[in-house]
N, CA, C and O atoms as a Maestro MAE file, in Angstrom:
{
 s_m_m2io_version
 :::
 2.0.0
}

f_m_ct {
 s_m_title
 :::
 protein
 m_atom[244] {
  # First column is atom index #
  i_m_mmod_type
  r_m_x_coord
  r_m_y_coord
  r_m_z_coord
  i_m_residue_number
  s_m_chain_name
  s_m_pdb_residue_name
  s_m_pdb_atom_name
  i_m_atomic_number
  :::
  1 25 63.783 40.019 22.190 1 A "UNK " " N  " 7
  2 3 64.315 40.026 20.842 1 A "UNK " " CA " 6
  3 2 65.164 41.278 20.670 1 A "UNK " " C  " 6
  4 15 64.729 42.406 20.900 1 A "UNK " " O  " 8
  5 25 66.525 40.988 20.208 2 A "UNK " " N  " 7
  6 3 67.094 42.573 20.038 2 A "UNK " " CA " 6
  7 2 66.803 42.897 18.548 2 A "UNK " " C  " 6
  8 15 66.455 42.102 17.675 2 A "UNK " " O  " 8
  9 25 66.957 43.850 18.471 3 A "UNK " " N  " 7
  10 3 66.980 45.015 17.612 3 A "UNK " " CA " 6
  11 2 68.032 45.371 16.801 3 A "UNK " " C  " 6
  12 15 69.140 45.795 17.130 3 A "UNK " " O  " 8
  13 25 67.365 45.059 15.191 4 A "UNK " " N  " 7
  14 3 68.890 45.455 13.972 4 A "UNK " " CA " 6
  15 2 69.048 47.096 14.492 4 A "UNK " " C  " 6
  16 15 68.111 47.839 14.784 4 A "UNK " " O  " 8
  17 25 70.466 47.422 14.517 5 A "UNK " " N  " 7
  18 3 70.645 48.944 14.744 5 A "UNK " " CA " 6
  19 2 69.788 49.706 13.548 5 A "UNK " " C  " 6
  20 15 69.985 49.582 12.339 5 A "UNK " " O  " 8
  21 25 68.687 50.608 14.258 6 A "UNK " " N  " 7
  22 3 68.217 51.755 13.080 6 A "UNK " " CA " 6
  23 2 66.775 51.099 13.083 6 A "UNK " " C  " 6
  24 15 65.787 51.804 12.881 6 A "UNK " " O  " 8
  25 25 66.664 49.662 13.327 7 A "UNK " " N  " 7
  26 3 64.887 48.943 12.921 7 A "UNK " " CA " 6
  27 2 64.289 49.328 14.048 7 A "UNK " " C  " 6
  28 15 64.868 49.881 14.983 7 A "UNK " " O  " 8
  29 25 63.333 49.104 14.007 8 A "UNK " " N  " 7
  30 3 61.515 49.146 14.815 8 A "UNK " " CA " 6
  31 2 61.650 48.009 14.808 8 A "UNK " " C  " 6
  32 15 62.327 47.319 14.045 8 A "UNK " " O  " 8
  33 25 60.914 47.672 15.796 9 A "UNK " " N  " 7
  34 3 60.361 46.098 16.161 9 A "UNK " " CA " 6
  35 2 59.301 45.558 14.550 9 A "UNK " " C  " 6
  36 15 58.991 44.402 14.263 9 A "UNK " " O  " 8
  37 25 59.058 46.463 13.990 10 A "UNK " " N  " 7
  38 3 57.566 45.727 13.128 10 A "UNK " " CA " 6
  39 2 59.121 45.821 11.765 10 A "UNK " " C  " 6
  40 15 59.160 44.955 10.892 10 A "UNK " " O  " 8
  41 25 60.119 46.833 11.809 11 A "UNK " " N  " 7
  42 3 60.582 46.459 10.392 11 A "UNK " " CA " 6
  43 2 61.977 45.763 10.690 11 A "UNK " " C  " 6
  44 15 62.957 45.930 9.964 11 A "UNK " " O  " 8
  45 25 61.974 44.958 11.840 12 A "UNK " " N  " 7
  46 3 62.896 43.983 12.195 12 A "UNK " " CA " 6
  47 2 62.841 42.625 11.262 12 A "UNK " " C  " 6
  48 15 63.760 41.889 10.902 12 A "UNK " " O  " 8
  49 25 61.644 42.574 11.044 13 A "UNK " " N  " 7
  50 3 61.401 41.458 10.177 13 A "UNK " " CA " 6
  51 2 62.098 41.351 9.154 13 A "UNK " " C  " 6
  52 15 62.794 40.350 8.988 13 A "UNK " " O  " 8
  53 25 62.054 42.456 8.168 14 A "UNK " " N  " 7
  54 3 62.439 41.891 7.274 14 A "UNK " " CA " 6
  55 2 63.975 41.841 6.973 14 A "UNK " " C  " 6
  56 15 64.121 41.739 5.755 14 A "UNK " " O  " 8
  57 25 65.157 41.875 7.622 15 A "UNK " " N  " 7
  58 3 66.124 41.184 7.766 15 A "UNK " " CA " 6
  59 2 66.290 39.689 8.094 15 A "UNK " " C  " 6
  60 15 67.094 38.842 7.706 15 A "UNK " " O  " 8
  61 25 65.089 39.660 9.073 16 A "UNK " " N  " 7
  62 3 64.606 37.973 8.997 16 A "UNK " " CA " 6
  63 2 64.692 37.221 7.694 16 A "UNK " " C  " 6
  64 15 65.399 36.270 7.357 16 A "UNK " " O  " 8
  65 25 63.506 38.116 6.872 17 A "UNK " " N  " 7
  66 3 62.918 37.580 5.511 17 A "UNK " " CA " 6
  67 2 63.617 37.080 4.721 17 A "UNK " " C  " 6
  68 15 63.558 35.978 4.176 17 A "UNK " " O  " 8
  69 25 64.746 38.401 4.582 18 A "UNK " " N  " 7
  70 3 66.203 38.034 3.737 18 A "UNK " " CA " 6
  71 2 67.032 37.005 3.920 18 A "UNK " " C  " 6
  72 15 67.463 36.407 2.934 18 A "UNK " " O  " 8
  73 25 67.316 36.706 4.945 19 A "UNK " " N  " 7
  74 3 68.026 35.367 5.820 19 A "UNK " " CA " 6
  75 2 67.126 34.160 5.160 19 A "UNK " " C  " 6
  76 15 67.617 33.210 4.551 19 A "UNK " " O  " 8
  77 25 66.017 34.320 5.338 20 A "UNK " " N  " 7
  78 3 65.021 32.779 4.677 20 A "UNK " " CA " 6
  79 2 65.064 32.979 3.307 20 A "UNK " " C  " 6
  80 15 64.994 31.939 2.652 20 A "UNK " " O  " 8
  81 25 65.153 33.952 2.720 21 A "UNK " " N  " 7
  82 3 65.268 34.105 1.204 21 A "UNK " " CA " 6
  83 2 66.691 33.618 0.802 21 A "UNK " " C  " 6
  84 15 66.664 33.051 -0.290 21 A "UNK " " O  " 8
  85 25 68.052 33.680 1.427 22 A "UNK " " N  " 7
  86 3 69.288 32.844 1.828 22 A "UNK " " CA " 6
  87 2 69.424 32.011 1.903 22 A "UNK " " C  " 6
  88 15 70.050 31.395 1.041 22 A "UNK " " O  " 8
  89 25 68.857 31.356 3.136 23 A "UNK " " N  " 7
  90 3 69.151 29.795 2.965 23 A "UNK " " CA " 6
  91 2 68.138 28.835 2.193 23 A "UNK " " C  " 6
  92 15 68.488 27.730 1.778 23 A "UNK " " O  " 8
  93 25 66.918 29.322 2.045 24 A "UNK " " N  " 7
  94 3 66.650 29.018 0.696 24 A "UNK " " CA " 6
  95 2 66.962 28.758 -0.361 24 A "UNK " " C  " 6
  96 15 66.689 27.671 -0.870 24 A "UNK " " O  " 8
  97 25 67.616 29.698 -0.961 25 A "UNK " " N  " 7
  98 3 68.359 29.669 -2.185 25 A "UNK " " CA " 6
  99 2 69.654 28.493 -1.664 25 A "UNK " " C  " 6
  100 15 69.733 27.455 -2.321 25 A "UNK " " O  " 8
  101 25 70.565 28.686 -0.569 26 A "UNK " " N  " 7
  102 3 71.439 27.978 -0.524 26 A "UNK " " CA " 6
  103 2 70.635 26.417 -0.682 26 A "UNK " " C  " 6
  104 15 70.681 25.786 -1.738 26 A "UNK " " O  " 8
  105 25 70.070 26.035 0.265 27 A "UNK " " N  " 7
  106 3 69.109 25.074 0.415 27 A "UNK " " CA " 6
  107 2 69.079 23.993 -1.267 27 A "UNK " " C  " 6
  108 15 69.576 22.896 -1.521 27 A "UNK " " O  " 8
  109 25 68.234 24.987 -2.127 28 A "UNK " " N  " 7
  110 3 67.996 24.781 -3.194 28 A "UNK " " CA " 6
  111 2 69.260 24.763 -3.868 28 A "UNK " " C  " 6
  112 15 69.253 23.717 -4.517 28 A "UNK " " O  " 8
  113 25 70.389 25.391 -4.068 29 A "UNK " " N  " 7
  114 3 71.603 25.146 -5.013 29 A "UNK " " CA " 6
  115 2 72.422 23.545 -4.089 29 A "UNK " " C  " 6
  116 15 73.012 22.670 -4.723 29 A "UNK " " O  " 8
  117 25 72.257 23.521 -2.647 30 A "UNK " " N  " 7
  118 3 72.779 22.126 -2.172 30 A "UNK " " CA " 6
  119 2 72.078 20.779 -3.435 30 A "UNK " " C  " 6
  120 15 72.655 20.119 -4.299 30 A "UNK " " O  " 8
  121 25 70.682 20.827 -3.011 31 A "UNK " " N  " 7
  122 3 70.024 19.981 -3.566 31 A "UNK " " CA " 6
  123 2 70.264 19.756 -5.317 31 A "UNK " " C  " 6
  124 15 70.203 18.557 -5.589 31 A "UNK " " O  " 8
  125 25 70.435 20.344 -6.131 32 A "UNK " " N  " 7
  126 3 70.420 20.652 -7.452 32 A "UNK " " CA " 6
  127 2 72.306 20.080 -7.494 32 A "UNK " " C  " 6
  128 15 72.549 19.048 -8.119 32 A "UNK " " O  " 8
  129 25 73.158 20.632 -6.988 33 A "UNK " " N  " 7
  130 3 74.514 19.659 -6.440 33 A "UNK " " CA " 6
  131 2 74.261 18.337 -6.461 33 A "UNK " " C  " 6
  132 15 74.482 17.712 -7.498 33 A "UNK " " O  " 8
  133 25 73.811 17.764 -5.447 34 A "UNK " " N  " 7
  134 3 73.440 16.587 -4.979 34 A "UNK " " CA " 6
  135 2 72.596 15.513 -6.097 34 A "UNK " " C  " 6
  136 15 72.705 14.289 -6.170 34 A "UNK " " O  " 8
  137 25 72.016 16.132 -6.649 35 A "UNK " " N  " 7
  138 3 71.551 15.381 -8.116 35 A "UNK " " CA " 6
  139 2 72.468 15.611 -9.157 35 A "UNK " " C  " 6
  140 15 72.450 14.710 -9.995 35 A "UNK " " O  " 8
  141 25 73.640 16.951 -9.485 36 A "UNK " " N  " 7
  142 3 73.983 16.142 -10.436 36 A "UNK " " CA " 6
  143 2 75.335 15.094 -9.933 36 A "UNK " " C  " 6
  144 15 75.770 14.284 -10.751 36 A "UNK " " O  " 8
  145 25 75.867 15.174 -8.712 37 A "UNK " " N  " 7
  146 3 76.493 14.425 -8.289 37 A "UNK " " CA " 6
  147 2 75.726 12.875 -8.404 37 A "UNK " " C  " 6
  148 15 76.417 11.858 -8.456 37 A "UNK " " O  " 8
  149 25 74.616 12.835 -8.430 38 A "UNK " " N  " 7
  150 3 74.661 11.334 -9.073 38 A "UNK " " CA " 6
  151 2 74.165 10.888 -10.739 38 A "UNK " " C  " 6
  152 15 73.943 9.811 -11.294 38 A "UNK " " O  " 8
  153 25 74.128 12.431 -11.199 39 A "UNK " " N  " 7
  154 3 73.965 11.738 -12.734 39 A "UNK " " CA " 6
  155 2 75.313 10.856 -13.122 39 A "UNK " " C  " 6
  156 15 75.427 9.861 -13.838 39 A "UNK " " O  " 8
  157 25 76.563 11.830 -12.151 40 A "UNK " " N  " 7
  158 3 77.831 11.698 -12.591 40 A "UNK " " CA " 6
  159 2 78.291 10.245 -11.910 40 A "UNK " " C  " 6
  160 15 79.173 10.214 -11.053 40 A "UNK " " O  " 8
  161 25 77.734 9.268 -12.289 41 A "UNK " " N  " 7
  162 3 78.258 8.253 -11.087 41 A "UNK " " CA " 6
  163 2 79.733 7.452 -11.754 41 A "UNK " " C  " 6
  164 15 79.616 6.293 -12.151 41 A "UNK " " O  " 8
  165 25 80.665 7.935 -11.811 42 A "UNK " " N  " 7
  166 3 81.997 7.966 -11.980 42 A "UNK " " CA " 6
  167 2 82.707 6.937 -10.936 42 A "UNK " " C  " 6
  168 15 82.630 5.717 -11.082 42 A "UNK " " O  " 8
  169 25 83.253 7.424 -10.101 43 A "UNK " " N  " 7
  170 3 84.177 6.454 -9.165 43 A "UNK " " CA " 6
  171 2 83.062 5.700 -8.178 43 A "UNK " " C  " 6
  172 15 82.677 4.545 -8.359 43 A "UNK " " O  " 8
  173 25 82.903 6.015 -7.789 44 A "UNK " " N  " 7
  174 3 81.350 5.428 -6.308 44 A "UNK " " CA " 6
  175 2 80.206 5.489 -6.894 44 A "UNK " " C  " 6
  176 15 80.076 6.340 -7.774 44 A "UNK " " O  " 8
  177 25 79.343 4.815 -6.642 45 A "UNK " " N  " 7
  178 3 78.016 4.432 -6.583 45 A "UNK " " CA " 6
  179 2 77.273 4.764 -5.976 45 A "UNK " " C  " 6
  180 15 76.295 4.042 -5.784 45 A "UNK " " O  " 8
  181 25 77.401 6.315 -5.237 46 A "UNK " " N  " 7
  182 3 76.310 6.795 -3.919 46 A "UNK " " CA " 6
  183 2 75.307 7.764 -4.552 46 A "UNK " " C  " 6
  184 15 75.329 8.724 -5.323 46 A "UNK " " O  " 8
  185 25 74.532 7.142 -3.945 47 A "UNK " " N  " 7
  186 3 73.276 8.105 -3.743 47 A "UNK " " CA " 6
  187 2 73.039 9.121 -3.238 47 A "UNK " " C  " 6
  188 15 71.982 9.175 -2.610 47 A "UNK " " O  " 8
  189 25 74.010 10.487 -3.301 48 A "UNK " " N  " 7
  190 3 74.034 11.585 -2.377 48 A "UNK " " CA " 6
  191 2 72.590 12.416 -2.191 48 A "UNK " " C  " 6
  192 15 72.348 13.032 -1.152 48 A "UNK " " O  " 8
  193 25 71.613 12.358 -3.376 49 A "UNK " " N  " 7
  194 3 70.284 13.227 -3.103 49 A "UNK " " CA " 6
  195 2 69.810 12.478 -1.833 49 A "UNK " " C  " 6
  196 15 69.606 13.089 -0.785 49 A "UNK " " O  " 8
  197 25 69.625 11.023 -1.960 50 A "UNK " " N  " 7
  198 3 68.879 10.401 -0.807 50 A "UNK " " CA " 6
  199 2 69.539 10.625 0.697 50 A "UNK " " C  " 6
  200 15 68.992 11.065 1.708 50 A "UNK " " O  " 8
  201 25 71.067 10.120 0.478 51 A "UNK " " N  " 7
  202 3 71.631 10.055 1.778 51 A "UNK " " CA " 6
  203 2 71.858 11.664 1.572 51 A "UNK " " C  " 6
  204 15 70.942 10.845 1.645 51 A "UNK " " O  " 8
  205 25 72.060 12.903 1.415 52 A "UNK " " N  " 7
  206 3 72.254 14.034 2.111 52 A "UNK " " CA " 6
  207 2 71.466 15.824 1.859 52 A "UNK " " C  " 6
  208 15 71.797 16.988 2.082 52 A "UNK " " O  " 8
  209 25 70.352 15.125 1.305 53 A "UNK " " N  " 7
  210 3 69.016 16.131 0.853 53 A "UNK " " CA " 6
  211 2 68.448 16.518 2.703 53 A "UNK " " C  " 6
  212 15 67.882 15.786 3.515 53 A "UNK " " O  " 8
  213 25 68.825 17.683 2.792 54 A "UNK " " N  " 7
  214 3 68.375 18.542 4.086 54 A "UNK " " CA " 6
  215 2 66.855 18.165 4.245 54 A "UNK " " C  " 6
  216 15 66.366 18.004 3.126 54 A "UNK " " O  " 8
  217 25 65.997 17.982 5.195 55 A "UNK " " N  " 7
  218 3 65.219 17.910 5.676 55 A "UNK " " CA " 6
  219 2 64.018 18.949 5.084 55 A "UNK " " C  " 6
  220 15 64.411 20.096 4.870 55 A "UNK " " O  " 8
  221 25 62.672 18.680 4.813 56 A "UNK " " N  " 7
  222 3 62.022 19.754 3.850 56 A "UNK " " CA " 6
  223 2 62.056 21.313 5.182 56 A "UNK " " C  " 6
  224 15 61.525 21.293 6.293 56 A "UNK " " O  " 8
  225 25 62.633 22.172 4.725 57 A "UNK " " N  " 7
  226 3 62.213 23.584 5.413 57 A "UNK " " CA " 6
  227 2 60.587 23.904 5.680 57 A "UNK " " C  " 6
  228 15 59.598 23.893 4.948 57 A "UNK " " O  " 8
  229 25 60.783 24.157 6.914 58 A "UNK " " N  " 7
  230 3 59.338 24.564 7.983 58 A "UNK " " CA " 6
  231 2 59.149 25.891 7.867 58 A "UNK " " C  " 6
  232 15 58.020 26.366 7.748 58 A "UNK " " O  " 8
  233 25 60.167 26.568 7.891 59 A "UNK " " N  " 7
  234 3 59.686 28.461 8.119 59 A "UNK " " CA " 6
  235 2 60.040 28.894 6.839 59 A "UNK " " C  " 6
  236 15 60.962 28.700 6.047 59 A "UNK " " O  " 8
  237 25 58.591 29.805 6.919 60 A "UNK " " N  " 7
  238 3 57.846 30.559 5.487 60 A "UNK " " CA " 6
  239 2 57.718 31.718 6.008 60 A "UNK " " C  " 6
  240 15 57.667 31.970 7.211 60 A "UNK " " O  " 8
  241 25 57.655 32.546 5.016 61 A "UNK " " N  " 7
  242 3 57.337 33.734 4.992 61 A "UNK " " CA " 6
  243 2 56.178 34.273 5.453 61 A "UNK " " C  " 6
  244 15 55.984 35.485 5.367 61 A "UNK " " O  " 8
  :::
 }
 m_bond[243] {
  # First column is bond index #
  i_m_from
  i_m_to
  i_m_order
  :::
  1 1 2 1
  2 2 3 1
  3 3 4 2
  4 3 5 1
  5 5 6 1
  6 6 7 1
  7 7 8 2
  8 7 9 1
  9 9 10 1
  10 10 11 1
  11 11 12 2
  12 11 13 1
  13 13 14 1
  14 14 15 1
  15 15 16 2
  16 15 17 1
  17 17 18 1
  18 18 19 1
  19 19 20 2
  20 19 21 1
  21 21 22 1
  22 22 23 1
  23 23 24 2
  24 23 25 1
  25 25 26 1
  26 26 27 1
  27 27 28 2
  28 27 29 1
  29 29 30 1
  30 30 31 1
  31 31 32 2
  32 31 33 1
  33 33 34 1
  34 34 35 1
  35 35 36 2
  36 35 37 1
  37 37 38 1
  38 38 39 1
  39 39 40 2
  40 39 41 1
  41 41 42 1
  42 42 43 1
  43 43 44 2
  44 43 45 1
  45 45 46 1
  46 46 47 1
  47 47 48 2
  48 47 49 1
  49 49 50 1
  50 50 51 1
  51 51 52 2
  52 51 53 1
  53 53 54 1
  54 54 55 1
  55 55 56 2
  56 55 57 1
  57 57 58 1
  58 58 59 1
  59 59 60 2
  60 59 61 1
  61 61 62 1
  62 62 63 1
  63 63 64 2
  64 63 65 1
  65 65 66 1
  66 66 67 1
  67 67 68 2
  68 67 69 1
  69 69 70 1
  70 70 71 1
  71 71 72 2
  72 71 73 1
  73 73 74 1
  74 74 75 1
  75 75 76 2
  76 75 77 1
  77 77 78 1
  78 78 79 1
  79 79 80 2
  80 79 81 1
  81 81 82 1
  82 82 83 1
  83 83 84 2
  84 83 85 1
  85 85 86 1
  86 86 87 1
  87 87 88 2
  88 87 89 1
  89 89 90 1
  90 90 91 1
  91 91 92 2
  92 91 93 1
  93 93 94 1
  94 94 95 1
  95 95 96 2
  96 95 97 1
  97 97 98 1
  98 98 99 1
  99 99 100 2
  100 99 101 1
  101 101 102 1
  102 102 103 1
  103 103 104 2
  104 103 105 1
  105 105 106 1
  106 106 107 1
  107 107 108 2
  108 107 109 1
  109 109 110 1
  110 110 111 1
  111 111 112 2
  112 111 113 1
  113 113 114 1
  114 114 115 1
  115 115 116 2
  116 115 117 1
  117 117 118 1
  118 118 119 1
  119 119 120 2
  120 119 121 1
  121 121 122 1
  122 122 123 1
  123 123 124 2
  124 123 125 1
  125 125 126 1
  126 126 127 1
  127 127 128 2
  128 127 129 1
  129 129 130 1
  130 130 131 1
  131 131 132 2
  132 131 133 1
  133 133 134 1
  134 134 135 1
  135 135 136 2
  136 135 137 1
  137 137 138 1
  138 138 139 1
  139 139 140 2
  140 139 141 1
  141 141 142 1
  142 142 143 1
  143 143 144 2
  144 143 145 1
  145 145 146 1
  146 146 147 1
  147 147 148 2
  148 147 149 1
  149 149 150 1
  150 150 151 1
  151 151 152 2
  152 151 153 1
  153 153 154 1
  154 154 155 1
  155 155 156 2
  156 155 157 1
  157 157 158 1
  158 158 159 1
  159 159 160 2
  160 159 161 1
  161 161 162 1
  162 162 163 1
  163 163 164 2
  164 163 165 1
  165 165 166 1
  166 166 167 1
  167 167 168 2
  168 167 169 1
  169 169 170 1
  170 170 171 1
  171 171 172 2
  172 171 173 1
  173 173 174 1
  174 174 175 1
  175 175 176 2
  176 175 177 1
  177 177 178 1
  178 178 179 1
  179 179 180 2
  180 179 181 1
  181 181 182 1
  182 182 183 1
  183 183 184 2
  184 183 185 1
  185 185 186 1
  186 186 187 1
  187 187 188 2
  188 187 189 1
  189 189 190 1
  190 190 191 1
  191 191 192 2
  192 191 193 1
  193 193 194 1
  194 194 195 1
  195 195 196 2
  196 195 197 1
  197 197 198 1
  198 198 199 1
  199 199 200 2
  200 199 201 1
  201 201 202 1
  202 202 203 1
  203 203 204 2
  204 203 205 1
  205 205 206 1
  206 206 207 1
  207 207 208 2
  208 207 209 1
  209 209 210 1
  210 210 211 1
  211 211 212 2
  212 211 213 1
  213 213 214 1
  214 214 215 1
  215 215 216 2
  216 215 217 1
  217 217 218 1
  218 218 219 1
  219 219 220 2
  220 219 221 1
  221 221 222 1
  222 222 223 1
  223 223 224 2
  224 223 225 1
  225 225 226 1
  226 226 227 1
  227 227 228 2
  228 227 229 1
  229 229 230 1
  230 230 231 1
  231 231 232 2
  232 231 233 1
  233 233 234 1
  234 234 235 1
  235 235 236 2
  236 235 237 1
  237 237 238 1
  238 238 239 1
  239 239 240 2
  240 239 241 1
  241 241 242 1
  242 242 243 1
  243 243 244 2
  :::
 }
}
């Protein structure tokens, strides 16, 4: 595993942490998109939460 310039192996982590606290949030603003893209059902008829809601996230803190 390399090393953020300046970290220790034990406070390497939490640049990790931040990254999952990231795509998290991204994660969560996709999804919240994706629903109101179908309140708005305007030109097409798709179901974007079903067909393109990311897979539930595995890594936790």
């Amino acid at each position: 595993m390399a090393l953020i310039s300046g970290a220790t192996a034990a406070g390497s982590a939490a640049p990790l942490k931040s990254l999952l606290d990231d795509v998290t949030e991204l994660r969560t603003q996709l999804i919240a998109l994706l629903a109101k893209l179908d309140l708005d059902a305007g030109i097409t008829d798709v179901d974007y939460e079903s067909t393109l809601t990311p897979a539930a996230l595995t890594t936790t803190k």
